[in-house]
N, C-alpha and C positions, 0 to 999 in steps of 0.2 A: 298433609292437608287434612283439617278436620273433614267428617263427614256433617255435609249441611245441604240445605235445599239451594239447588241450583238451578240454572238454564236448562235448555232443549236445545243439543247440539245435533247437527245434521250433517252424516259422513257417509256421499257416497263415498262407496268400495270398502266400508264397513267389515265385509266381511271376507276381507282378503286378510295377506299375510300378516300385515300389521295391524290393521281393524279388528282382526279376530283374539287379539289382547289389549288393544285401546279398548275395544268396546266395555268390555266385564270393568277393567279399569276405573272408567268414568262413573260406570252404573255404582261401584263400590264409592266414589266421590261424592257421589247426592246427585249426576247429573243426570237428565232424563236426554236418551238417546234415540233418534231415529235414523233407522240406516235404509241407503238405496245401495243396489246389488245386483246386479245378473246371477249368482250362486256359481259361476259355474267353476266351480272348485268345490261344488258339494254344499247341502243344504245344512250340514253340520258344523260348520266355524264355529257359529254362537249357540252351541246344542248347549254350553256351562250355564248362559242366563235365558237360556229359550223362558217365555212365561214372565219374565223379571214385569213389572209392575212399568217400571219406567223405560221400558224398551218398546218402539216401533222398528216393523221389520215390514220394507216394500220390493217385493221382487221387482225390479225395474231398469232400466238402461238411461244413462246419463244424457244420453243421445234425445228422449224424450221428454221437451220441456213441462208437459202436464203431469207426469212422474215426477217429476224433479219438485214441480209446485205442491205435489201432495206432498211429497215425503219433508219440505223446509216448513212447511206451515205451524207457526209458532215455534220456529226455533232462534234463537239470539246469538247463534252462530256455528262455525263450518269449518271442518275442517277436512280437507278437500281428497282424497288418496284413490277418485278411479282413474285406473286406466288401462291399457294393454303395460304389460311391465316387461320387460327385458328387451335387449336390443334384437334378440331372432324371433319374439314372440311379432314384436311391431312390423319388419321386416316382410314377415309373411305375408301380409296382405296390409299397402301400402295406403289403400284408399280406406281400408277400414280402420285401419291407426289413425290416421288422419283427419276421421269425423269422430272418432272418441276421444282423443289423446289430443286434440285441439280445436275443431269445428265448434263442439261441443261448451267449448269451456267458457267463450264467450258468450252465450246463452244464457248458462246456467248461472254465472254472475248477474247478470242482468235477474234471473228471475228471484235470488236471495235478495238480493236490494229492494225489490217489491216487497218479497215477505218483510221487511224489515229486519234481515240479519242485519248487526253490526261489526261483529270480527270474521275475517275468513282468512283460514288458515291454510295454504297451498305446499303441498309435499311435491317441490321441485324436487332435484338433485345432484349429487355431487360431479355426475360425471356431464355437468354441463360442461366445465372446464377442460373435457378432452384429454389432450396431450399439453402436459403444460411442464419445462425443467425447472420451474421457479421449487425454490424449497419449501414455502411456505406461499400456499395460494388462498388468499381472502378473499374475501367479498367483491373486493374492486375488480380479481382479476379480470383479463378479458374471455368472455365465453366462446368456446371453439369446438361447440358441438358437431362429431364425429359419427352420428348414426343417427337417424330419424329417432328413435326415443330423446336420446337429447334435445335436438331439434323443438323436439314440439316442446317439451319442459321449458326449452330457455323462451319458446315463443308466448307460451302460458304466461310467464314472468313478464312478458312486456305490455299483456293484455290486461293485466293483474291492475298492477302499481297507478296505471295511470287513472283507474276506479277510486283511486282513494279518496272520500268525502270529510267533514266533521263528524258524519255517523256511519261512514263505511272505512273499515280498517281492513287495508290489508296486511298479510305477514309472510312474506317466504321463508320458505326451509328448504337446504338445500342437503340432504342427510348423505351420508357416507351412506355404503353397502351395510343393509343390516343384517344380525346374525343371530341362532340362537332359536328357540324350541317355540312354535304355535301351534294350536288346533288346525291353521289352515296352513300345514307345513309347507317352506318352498326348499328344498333339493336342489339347486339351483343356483345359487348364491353361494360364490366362496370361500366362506370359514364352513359352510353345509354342506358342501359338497365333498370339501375333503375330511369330513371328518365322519357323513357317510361312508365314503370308501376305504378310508381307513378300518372304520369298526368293520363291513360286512363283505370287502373284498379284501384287505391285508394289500393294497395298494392305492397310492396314487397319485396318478397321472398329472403332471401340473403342465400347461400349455403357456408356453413361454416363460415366465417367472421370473424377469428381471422388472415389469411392470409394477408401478405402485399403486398401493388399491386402500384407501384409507376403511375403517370399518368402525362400527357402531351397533354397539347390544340393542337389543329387541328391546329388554327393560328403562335403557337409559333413552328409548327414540321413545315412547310412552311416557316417561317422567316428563319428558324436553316438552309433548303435546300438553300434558297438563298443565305445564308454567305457562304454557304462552295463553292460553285460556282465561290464567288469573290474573298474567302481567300485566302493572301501567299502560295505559294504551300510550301514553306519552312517550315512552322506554319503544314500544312496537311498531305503531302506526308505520305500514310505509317501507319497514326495514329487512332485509335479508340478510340472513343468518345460516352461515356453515354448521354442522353437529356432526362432528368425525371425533372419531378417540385414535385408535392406533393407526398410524402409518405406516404400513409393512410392505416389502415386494412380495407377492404371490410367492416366490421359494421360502423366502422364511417363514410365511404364515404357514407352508404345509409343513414346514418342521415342527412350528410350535402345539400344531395339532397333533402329528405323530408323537412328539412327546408326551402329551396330553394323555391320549388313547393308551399310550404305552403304561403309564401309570395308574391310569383307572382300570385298563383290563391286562395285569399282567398276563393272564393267561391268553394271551394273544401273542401271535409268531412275530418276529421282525416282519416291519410294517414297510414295504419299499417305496421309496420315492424315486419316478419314470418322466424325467422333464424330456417334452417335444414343442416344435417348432408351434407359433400361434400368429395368426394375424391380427392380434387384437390389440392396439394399439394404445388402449386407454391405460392411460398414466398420470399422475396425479396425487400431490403431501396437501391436503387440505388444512391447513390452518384453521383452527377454532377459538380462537382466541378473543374474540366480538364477542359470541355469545356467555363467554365467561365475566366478560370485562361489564357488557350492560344486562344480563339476567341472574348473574353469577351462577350460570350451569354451568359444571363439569364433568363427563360422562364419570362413570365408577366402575362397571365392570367390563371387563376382558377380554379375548378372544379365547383365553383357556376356560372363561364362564362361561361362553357360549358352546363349546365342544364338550364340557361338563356339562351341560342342560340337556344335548341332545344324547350324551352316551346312555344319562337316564331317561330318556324318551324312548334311545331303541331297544334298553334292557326292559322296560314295562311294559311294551310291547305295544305302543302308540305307534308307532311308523311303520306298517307291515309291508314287507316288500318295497322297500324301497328303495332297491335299485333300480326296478321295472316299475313301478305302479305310475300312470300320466297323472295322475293328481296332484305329484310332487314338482311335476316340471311344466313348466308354463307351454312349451313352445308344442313339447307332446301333446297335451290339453287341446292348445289350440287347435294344432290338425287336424285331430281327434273331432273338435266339436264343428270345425267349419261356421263360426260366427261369421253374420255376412250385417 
């Protein structure tokens, strides 16, 4: 995309794991950004464009509508990424997921329709789908959410669509596990998790690994936000959209990272792999084949790009401590900070 004078896009959660490389992304696009943010992952996400001319930055919570109306004011559209993220972060405290992760989101729709946004763009997720043996699960399947994170995603989705105006578009995305190197790193997610413990313990542990877990680069879920921005609203209005690239079980994906690591750092010992028992049940071949057929996206890079992004994150010395530091893990954080 040329660089040219754009809109004023408005993202809470801005500066979480994904926002914290859309953001710099879009500012490089010509778009002027305003982000809403609780920080608490640290005030340094967007330290790359802190100052940037077309960036607002609102410390605020999604949960309050007169934040929410400062930070959309004069923006032409939204794309959507707060919330409690992971299914033990939500868990923790079930009343407070609950008014962020959903209370919340019917509000905050209502208040961008005021401002006059026209497109909003909502980062569901893949793992609405649960447990599913179909081989290939689109758009239609049926959602059979398995854990309060999903839950509230697929309820968002129902809140969403039925907004849809002549001048209010909406757009789900339903993205695979995303992987791969940010200023607001998550430890957490696993192509990240095991290719931390690969590089700085010389094992890892995979918990269950017959489970299917589709995945999606950091780079290629930032391209995906930027089309849908520019797309036909004709092509979007209305429509939900899978963005998953590889379909792996949790065992192969920790081979093809130990392969990975084993190439980039030969000077690394045999790297063990220690499968134990998991209750974690989500399973799921997401089929992407919709967004290729009506945007003509096709993700491009890898799971072995994403574990090559991070070996050079933890040789530069970007990731310190991090197998211990709660910055990298949501659910630590959480405890840690006792949001109420």
């Amino acid at each position: 995309m040329e660089n040219k004078k754009r809109g004023r896009i408005f993202i809470p959660g801005g500066a979480g794991y994904v926002g914290a490389v859309l953001v710099p992304k879009l500012l490089e696009l010509g778009y002027q950004v305003s982000v809403l943010d609780l920080y608490i992952y640290g005030e340094k996400a967007l330290h790359c464009v802190e100052g940037h001319p077309g960036l607002t930055q609102l410390k605020g919570d999604v949960r309050d509508v007169e934040a929410v109306r400062t930070a959309v004011q004069g923006c032409s559209d939204v794309i959507h990424l707060a919330c409690i993220s992971n299914d033990p972060s939500v868990e923790l405290d079930g009343e407070l997921s609950h008014t962020v992760n959903y209370e919340s989101f019917g509000p905050l729709i209502e208040t961008c329709k005021e401002a006059g946004v026209r497109r909003f763009i909502f980062a569901s997720s893949g793992s609405v789908y649960g447990v599913s043996d179909s081989p290939n699960v689109t758009e239609e399947h049926p959602l059979v959410p398995i854990s309060l994170y999903n839950k509230y995603k697929a309820m968002c989705e129902q809140v969403l669509l039925p907004e849809q105006t002549a001048t209010f578009i909406p757009i789900i995305v339903r993205p695979a596990t995303i992987c791969g190197h940010s200023p607001r790193q998550r430890l957490d997610l696993t192509v990240n998790i095991l290719t931390n413990h690969a590089v700085n313990s010389g094992k890892i542990t995979v918990f269950g690994g017959t489970q299917m877990r589709p995945n999606l680069h950091m780079q290629d879920m930032i391209d995906l936000y930027a089309l849908l921005l520019e797309a036909p609203e004709s092509q979007v209005a209305g429509q939900i959209f899978n963005a998953a690239y590889q379909n792996y079980s949790v065992s192969d994906t920790a081979t093809i990272v130990r392969e990975v690591v084993k190439k980039e750092m030969p000077e690394k010992k045999e790297i063990e792999i220690v499968t134990t028992p998991s209750d974690d049940k989500r399973s799921y071949h997401i089929n992407s084949e919709k967004i290729q057929k009506v945007l003509g996206f096709a993700a491009k890079r890898t799971i072995e790009d994403a574990a090559r992004d991070l070996i050079a994150a933890f040789r530069a010395g970007k990731l310190p401590d991090s197998l211990n530091s709660i910055e990298y893990y949501n659910i630590r954080k959480m405890k840690a900070i006792q949001l109420k």
